[in-house]
N, C-alpha and C positions, 0 to 999 in steps of 0.2 A: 312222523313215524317214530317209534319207542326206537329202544337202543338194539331191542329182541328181535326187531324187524330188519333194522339193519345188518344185524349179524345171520337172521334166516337167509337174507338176499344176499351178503357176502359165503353165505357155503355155497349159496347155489352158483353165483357168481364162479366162485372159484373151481367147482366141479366144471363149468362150463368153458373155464379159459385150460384147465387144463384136460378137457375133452379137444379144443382148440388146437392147444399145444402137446401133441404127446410128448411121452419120451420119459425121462430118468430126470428126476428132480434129486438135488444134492440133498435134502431135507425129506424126502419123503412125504406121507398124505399129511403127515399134522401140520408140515410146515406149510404144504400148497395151501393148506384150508387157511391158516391164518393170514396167508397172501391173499387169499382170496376176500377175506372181512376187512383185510386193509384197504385193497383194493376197490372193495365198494365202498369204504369210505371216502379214499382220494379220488375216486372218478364223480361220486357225488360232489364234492366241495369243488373239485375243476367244473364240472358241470355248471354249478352255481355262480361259480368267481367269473370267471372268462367266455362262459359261451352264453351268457344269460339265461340259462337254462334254470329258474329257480326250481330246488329241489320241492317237490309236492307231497303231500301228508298221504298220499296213494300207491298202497304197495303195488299195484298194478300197471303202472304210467310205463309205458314201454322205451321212452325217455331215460327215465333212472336205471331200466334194466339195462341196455345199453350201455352206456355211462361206467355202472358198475361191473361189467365183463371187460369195457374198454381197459378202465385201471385197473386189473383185475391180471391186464395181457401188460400189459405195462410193466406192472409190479412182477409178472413171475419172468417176464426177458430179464429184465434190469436182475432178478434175483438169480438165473441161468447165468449171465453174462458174469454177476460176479463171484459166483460161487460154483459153477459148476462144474470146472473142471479141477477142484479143488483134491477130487480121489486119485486123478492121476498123475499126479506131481510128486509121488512118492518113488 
C-alpha cells in the first residue's frame, strides 16, 4: 500500500476509535486525526512484528482494518491518560 493509503485508513481508523471512544479529547479533531494515522501505522507494524500478521498490499484485508482501529484505541487512551486532564489543573 502507498503512504496515501495508509494515511486514507488512518483517518478512517481514527474517526472510528473515536466513534469507539467519545468524549472531550485535550487536542481536539486535528489532533484525534493524526492519532489516528499514527495509530494505523503502529497497529500495522504490531500486527506485523509480533502477531505474524504480515501487513498485505490490500486495502480491504479486514486484518489491517482491525489492527489499525486497535492502535488507533491505544494511541488515543495512552493520549487521554496523559494529556487529558491537562485543562483542569489550572
Amino acid at each position: 500500500m502507498s503512504i496515501v493509503s495508509w494515511i486514507i485508513l488512518g483517518l478512517i481508523a481514527g474517526a472510528l476509535a473515536k466513534f469507539l471512544l467519545p468524549g472531550r479529547d485535550p487536542g481536539g479533531l486535528i489532533v484525534t486525526t493524526l492519532i489516528g494515522v499514527a495509530g494505523a501505522f503502529v497497529g500495522g507494524w504490531l500486527s506485523a512484528e509480533y502477531l505474524d500478521r504480515p501487513v498485505v498490499q490490500d486495502f480491504y484485508d479486514p486484518a489491517m482494518w482491525v489492527a489499525a482501529v486497535g492502535g488507533s484505541l491505544v494511541l488515543l487512551i495512552a493520549y487521554r491518560l496523559l494529556f487529558g486532564h491537562s485543562r483542569e489543573r489550572r
